[in-house]
C-alpha positions in Angstrom: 57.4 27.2 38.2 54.3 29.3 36.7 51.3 28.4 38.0 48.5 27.3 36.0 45.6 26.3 37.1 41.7 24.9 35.0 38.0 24.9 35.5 36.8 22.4 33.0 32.9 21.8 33.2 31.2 19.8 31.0 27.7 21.4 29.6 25.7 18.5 30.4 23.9 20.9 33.2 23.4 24.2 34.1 26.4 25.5 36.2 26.1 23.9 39.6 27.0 25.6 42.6 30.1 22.8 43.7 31.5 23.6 40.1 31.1 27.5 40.8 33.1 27.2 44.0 35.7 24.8 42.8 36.3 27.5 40.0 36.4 30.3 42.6 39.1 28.3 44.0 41.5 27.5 41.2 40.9 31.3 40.0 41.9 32.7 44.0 44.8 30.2 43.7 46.5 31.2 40.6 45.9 35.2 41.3 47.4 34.7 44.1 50.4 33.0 42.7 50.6 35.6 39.9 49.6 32.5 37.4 47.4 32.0 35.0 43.5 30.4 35.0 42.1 29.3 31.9 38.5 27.8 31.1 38.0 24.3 29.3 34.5 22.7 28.1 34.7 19.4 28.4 32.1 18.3 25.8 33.1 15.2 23.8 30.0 13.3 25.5 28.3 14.2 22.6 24.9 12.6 23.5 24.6 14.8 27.0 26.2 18.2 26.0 24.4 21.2 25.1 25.2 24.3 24.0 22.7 26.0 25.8 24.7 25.2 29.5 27.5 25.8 28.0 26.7 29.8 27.2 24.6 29.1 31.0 28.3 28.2 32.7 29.7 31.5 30.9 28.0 33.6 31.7 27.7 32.7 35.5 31.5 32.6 35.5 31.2 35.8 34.2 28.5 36.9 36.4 30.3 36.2 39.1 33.5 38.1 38.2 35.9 35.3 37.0 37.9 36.4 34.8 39.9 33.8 32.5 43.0 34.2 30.7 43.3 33.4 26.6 40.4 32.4 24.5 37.8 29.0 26.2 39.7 25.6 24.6 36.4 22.9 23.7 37.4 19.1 23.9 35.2 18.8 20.7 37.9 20.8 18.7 41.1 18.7 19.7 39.7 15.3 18.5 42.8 15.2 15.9 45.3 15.7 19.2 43.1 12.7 21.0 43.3 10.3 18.2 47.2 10.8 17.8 47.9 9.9 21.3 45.7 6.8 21.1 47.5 5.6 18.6 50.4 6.3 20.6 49.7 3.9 23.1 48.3 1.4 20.7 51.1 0.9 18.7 53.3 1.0 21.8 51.0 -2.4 23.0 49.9 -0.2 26.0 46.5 -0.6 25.1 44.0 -2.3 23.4 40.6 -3.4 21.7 37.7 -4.7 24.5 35.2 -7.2 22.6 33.6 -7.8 25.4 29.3 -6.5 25.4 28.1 -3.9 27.4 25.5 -7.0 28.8 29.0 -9.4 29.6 30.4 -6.3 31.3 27.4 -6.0 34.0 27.1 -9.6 34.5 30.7 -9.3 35.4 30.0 -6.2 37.5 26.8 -7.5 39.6 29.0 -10.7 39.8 31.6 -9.1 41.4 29.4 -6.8 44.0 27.6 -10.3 45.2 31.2 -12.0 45.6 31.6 -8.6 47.7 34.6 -7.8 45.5 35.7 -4.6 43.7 34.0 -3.8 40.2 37.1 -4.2 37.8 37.9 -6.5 34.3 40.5 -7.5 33.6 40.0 -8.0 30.0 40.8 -12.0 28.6 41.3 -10.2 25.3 44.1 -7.8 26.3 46.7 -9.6 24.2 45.0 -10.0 21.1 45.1 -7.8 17.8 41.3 -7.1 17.4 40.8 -3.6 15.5 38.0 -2.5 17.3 35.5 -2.1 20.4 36.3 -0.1 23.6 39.7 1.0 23.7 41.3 -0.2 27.5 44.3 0.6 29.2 46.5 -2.4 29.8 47.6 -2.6 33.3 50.1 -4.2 34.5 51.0 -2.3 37.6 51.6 -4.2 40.6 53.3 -1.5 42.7 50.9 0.9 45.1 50.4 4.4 43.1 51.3 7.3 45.8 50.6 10.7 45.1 50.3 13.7 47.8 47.9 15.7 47.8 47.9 19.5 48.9 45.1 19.0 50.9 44.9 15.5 52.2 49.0 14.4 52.2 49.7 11.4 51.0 47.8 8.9 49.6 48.1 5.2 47.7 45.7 3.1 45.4 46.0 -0.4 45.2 46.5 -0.5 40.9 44.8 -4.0 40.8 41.9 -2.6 41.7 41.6 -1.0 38.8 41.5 -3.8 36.3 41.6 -2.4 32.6 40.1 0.6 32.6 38.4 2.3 29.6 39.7 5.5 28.0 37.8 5.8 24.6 34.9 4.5 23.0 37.4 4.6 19.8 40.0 6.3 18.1 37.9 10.0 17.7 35.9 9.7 21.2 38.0 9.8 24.2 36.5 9.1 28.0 37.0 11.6 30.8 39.9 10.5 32.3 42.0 9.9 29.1 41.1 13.6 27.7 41.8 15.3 30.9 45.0 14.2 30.5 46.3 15.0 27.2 44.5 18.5 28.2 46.3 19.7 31.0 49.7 18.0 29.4 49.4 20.0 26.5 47.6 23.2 28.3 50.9 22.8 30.7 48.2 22.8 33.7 50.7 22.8 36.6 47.8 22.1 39.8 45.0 19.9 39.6 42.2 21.4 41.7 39.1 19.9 42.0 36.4 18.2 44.3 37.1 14.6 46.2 35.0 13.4 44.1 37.6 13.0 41.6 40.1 11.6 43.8 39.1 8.0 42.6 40.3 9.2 39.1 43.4 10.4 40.2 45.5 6.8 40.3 43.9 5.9 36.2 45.1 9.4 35.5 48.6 8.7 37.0 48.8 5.4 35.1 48.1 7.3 31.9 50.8 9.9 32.4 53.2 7.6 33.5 52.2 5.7 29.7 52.6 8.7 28.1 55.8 10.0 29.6 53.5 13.0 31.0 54.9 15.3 33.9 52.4 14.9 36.9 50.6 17.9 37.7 50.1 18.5 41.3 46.8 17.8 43.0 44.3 19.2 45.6 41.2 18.2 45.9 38.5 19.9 47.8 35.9 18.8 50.3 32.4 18.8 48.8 30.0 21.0 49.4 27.2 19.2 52.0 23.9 20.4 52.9 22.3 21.1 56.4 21.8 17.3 56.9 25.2 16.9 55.8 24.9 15.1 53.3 26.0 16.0 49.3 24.3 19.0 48.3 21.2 18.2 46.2 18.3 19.3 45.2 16.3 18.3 47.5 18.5 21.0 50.4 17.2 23.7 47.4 18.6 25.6 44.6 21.6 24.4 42.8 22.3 25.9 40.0 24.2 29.5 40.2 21.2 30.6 37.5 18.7 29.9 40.4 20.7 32.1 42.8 21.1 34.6 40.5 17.5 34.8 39.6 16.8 34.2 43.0 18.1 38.0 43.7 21.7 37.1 45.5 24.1 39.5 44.4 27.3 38.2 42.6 29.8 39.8 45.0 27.9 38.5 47.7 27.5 34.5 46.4 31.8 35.0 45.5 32.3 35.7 48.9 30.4 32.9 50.4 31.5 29.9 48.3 35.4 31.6 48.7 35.1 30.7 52.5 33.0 27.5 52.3 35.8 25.2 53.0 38.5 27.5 53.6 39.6 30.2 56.0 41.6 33.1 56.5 45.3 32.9 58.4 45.0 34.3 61.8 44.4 37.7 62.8 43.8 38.3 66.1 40.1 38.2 65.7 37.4 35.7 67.1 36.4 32.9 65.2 33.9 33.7 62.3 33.9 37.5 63.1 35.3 38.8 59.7 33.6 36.9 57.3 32.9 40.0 54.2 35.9 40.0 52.2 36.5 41.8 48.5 37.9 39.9 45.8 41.4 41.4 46.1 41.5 40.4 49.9 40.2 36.8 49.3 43.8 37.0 46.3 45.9 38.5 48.4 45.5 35.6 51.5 44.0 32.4 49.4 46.3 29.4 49.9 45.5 25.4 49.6 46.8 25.0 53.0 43.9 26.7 54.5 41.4 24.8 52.8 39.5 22.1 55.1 39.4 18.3 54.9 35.7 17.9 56.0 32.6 18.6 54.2 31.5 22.3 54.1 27.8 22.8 54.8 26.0 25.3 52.4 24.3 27.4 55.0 22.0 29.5 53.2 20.7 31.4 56.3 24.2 32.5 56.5 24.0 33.2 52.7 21.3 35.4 53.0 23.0 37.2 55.8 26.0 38.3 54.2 23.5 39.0 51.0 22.1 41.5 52.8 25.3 43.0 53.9 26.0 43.8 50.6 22.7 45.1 49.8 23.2 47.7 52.5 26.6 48.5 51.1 24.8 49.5 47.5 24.4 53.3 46.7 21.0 53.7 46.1 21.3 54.5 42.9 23.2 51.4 42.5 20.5 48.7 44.4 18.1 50.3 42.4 19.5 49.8 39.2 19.7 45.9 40.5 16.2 45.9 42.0 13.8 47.5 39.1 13.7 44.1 37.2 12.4 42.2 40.0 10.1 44.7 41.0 8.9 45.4 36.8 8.3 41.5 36.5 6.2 42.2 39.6 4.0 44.8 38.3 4.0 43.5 34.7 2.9 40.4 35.8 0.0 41.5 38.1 -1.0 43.7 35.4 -0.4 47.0 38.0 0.1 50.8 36.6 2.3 52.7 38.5 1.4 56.7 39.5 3.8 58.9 37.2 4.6 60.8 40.6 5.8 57.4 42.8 9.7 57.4 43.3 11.0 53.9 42.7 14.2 54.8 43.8 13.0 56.2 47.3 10.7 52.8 47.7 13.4 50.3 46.8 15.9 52.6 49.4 13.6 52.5 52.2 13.3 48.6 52.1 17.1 48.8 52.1 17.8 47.9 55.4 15.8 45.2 56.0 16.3 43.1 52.4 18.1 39.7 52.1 17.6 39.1 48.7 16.6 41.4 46.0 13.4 39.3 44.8 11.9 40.1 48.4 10.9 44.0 47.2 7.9 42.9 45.3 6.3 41.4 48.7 7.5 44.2 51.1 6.8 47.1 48.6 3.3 46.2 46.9 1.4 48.7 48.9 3.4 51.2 47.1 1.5 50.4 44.2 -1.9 49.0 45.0 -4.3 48.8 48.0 -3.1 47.0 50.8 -5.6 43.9 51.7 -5.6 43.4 55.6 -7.4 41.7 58.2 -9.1 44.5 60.6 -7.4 42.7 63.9 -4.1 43.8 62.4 -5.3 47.7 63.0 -5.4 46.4 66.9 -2.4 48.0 69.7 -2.2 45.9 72.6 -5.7 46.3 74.2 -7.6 48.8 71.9 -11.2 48.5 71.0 -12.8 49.0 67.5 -14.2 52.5 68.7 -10.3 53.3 70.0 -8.9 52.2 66.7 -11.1 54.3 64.7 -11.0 57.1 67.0 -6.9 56.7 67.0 -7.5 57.0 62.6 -9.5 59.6 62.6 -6.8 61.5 64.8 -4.2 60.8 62.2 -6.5 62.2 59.2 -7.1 65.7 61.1 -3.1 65.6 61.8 -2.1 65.0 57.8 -5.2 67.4 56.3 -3.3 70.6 58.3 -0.1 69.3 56.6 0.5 71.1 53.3 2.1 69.8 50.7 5.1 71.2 51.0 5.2 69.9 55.0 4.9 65.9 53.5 8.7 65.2 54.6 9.8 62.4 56.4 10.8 64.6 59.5 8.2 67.4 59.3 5.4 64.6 59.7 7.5 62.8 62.3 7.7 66.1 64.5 4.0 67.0 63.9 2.5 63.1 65.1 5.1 62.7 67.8 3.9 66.0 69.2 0.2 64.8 69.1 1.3 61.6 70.1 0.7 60.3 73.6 2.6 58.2 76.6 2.0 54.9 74.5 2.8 56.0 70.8 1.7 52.7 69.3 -1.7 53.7 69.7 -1.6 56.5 67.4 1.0 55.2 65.0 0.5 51.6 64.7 -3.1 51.7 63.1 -1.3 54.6 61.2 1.3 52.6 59.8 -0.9 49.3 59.2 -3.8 51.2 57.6 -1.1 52.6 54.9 0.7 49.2 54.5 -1.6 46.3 55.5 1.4 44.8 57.2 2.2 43.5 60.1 6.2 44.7 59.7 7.0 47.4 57.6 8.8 51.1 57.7 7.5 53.6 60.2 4.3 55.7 58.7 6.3 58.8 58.3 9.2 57.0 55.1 5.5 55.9 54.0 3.5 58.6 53.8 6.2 60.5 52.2 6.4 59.0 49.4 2.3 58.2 49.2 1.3 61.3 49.5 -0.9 63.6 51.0 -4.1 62.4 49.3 -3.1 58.7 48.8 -2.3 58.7 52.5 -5.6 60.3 53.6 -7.2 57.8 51.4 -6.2 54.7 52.9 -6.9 56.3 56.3 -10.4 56.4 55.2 -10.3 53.1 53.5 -9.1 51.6 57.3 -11.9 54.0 59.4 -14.6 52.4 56.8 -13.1 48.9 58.0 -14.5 49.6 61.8 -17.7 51.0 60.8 
């Protein structure tokens, strides 16, 4: 058997992060299998979609490096192939016309809930020859529906439970679980995977294939996603939507890798628990299977998100990360109305932050006194026990050093040889007012990355600028 697995979203939202991961997975599982993985919008909830998160699910998919195979198929296109199988089951007697109100239906309903009893109708009218209202599935199943699931084993539903369920509004608007149906029957999708929260669908979905003469696919569904309180992942644990990440400066490799292990894990090798956790796309292919994926909730840890973010930041040529920075740092300047000096090296600034970034939207905050005068308080300019008179006396020291530097001398390790050698026992008090007084920040890179790429004068400047501070 070829494998071939879906992601069908609708675009009633912008892509959510669950819906990202769950498509991570079906794409890992069918490269692995040397199958196929194709992309389905589910839009025939007219009301709700849009075509604006449809192009937003796209292009994350594509942003994160999901490739699909043949052209998208739209549920909106295939109302013909909908209709005919409606029919089907009409004129077999398998289903039928509801008359019933949408008002009689939640009477029923909050009836039901107060006798503490399942929410179901079974329909009085499910006999009759009425030609139109809701279309229902007649059910008559009295035996237990069993299916096994690749991640959970076997499980049963108790089919009167049920009642008569809905599957279209009318002939040329299906419901969910009847169009997901005739989908992956005709789009021969072999594996089902998706989130537990669709397990509830899975025994209407059986019923309907078994109606239809359908094979059954197979199924797996995946634990949700939980936040730190362990509860579903909402909006009130943060971001949801991949667009937020992705604006947020996570990198795509990065966000792939996380959701690939949130809820699944590698086979053994040898190592300690959680100590390989940066894996490429191939690697993730080449060892994916269902029967590593967990039962219990996985918790979307963004500290460890941001970790693993800046991994891969650190991995970047520099050329690269600053191809993937500029934006965030142009916005910056653009916004704040700030002109940049023809001689500043953008590349060199967003470099020398490299080692210490999570996320790429950081370099605005950490970098700004590249580009502007750093505001500070004057207690910052304070090592351990020095007075004002110390402090300025310390500044002054560090202006005599750089004025007997020449231009050609303003490298990184020329000016770190020339202060160390002036330096004495306790360096801080020489280079932290230094390195404060040209960055008005509390942590930043050492004075000598910074007065590189300031400058002689610019450098001299702010010394000044902190000396006037103590006066």
């Amino acid at each position: 058997m070829r494998v071939k697995t879906r992601m069908a979203p609708s675009p009633t939202g912008f892509l959510h992060v669950g819906t990202a991961r769950t498509t991570i997975f079906n794409f890992l599982y069918s490269r692995h299998m040397g199958g196929e993985f194709v992309l389905r919008i589910e839009d025939t909830d007219i009301e709700r979609s849009e075509k604006r998160f449809e192009e937003d699910i796209i292009v994350g998919l594509k942003w994160l490096g999901i490739e699909w195979d043949g052209e998208i198929t739209r549920q909106s296109e295939r109302i013909d192939t909908y209709e005919k199988y409606i029919r089907k089951l009409l004129d077999e007697g398998k289903t039928f016309y509801c008359p019933h109100s949408g008002e009689e239906l939640e009477r029923e309903r909050k009836s039901q809930l107060w006798d503490k009893e399942s929410p179901r109708h079974v329909c009085d009218a499910r006999d009759s020859k009425l030609k139109s209202g809701l279309i229902r599935f007649k059910n008559n199943t009295s035996e237990k529906i069993k299916f096994s699931d690749e991640i959970r084993g076997e499980l049963s539903f108790d089919p009167q439970l049920l009642g008569d369920f809905s599957l279209a509004k009318d002939l040329r608007t299906p419901l969910y679980n009847f169009a997901v149906v005739v989908d992956d029957q005709e789009m021969e999708i072999t594996h089902v995977i998706r989130g537990e929260d669709h397990i509830s669908n899975t025994p209407k979905q059986i019923l309907l294939e078994d109606a239809l003469g359908f094979a059954r696919p197979i199924f797996a569904h995946l634990p949700l996603i939980l936040g730190s309180d362990k509860s579903k992942l909402s909006k009130r644990h943060g971001a949801t939507s991949l667009t937020e990440y992705k604006n947020g400066g996570y990198l795509p490799e990065a966000l792939f890798n996380f959701m690939a292990i949130l809820g699944w894990h590698l086979p053994d090798t040898g190592k300690a628990e959680g100590e390989q956790e940066i894996f490429s796309k191939e690697e993730l292919i080449k060892n994916f299977s269902l029967e590593r994926v967990q039962k219990a909730g996985a918790i979307f840890d963004i500290t460890k998100l941001d970790w693993m973010n800046g991994e891969y930041i650190r991995h970047k040529s520099s050329k690269e990360l600053s191809r993937l920075a500029t934006p965030y740092l142009a916005t910056w300047l653009s916004d704040n109305q700030v002109d940049v000096r023809h001689d500043l090296d953008l590349e060199k600034i967003i470099t020398l932050e490299q080692p210490r970034l999570k996320k790429l939207s950081e370099l605005p905050e950490k970098t700004d006194y590249f580009f502007k005068e750093p505001e500070y308080d004057v207690a910052l300019l304070k090592w351990k026990q020095m007075n004002n008179n110390q402090i300025k006396s310390s500044l002054e020291t560090a202006k005599e050093i750089l004025q007997s530097v020449d231009e050609n001398g303003m490298t990184k390790e020329n000016l770190e040889k020339i202060f160390l050698e002036k330096a004495g026992k306790d360096r801080g008090e020489l280079l932290w007012p230094l390195r404060v007084a040209l960055s008005g920040k509390k942590a930043s890179p050492g004075p000598f990355d910074i007065m590189h790429i300031l400058g002689k004068n610019a450098s001299i400047s702010r010394l000044e600028t902190a000396i006037d501070k103590l006066v």
